[in-house]
C-alpha positions as a Markdown table, in Angstrom:
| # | Residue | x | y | z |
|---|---|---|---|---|
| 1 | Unk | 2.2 | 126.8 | -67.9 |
| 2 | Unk | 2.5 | 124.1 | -70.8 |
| 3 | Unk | 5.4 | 122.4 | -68.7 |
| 4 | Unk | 3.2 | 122.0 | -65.4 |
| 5 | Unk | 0.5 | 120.4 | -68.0 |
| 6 | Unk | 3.3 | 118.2 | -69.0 |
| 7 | Unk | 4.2 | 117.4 | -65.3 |
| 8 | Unk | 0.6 | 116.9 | -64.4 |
| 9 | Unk | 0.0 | 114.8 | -67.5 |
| 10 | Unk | 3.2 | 112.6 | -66.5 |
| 11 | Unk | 2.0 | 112.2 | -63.0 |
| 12 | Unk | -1.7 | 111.1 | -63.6 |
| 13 | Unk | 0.0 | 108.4 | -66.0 |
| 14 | Unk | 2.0 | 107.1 | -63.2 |
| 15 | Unk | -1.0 | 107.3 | -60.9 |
| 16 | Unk | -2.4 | 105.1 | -63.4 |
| 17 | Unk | -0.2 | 102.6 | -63.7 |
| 18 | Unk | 0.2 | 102.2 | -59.9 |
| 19 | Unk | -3.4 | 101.8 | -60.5 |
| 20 | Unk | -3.4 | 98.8 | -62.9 |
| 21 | Unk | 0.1 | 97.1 | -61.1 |
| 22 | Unk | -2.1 | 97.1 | -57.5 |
| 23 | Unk | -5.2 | 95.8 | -59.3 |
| 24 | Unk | -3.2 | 93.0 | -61.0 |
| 25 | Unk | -1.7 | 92.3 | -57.4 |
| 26 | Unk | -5.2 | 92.3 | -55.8 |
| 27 | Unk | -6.8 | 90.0 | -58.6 |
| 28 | Unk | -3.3 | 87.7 | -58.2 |
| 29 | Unk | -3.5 | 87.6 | -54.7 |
| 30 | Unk | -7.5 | 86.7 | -55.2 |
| 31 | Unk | -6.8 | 83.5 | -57.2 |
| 32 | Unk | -4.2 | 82.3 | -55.2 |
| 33 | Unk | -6.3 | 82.4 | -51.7 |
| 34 | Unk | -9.5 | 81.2 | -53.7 |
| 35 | Unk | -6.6 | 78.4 | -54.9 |
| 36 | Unk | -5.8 | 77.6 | -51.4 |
| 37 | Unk | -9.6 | 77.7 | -49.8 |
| 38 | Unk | -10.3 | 75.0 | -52.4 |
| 39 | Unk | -6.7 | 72.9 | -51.4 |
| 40 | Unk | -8.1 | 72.9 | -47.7 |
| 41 | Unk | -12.1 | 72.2 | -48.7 |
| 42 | Unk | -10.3 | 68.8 | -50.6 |
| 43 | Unk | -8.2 | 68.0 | -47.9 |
| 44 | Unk | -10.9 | 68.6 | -45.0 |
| 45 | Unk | -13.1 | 66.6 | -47.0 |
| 46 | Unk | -10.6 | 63.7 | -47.4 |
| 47 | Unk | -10.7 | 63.4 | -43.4 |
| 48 | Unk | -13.7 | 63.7 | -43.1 |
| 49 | Unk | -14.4 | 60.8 | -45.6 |
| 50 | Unk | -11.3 | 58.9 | -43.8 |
| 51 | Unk | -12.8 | 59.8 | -40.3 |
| 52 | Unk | -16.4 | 58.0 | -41.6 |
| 53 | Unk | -14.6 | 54.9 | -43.0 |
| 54 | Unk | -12.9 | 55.7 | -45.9 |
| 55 | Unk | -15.9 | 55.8 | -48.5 |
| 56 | Unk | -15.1 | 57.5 | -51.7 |
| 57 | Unk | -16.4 | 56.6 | -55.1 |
| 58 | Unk | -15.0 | 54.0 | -56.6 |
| 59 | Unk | -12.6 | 54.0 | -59.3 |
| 60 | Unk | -9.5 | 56.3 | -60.6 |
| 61 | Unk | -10.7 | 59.1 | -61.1 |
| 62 | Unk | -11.5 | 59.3 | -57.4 |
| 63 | Unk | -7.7 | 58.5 | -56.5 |
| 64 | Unk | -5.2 | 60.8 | -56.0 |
| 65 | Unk | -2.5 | 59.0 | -57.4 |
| 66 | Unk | -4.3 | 56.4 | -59.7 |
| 67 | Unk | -2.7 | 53.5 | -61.5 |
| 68 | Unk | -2.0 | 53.7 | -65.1 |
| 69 | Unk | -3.4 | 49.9 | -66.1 |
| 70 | Unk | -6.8 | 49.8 | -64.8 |
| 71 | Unk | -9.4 | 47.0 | -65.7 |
| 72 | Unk | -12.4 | 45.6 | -64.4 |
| 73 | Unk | -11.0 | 43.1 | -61.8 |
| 74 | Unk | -9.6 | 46.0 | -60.3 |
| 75 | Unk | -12.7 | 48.2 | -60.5 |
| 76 | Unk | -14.8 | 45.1 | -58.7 |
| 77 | Unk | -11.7 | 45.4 | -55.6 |
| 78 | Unk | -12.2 | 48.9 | -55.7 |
| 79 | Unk | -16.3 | 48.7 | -55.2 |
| 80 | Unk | -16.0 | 45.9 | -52.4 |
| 81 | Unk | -13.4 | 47.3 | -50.5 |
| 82 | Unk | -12.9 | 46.9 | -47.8 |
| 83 | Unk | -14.6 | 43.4 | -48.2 |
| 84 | Unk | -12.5 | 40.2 | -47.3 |
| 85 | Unk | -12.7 | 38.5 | -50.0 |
| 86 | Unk | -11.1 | 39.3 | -53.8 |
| 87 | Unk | -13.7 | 40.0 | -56.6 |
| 88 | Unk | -14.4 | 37.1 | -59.2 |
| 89 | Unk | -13.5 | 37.2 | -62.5 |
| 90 | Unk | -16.1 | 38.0 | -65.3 |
């Protein structure tokens, strides 16, 4: 009788870590679609911008691959793009 305790005790500890290592899948799995909802929400939103001219806010912290020197000349292009002429100097 104590042996099919011991058995039974064994098996409901490896019905609980099943339990745990599918939850930890699950909530894994979770993240990484929630990841990839947000990836397609940025990119459809990037057409969509591209698609209505382009807008975006101005500056680098709007660009996806900013510059690493950024002053205010180049902040003045950014705001009056796409205008034909170059921003004046301060």
């Amino acid at each position: 009788m104590a042996l099919l305790r011991v058995l039974g005790s064994v098996a409901a500890v490896g019905v609980v870590a099943n339990l745990m290592i599918e939850n930890r899948r699950l909530r894994e799995e979770a993240a990484a679609s929630r990841q990839r909802a947000k990836c397609a929400e940025d990119a459809l939103e990037r057409a969509v911008l591209k698609r209505a001219g382009g807008d975006r806010p101005a500056g680098p912290e709007s660009m996806d691959y900013p510059p690493k020197n950024w002053d205010e000349v180049d902040q003045a292009s950014d705001e009056s793009f796409p205008a034909s002429d170059p921003p004046g100097r301060y």
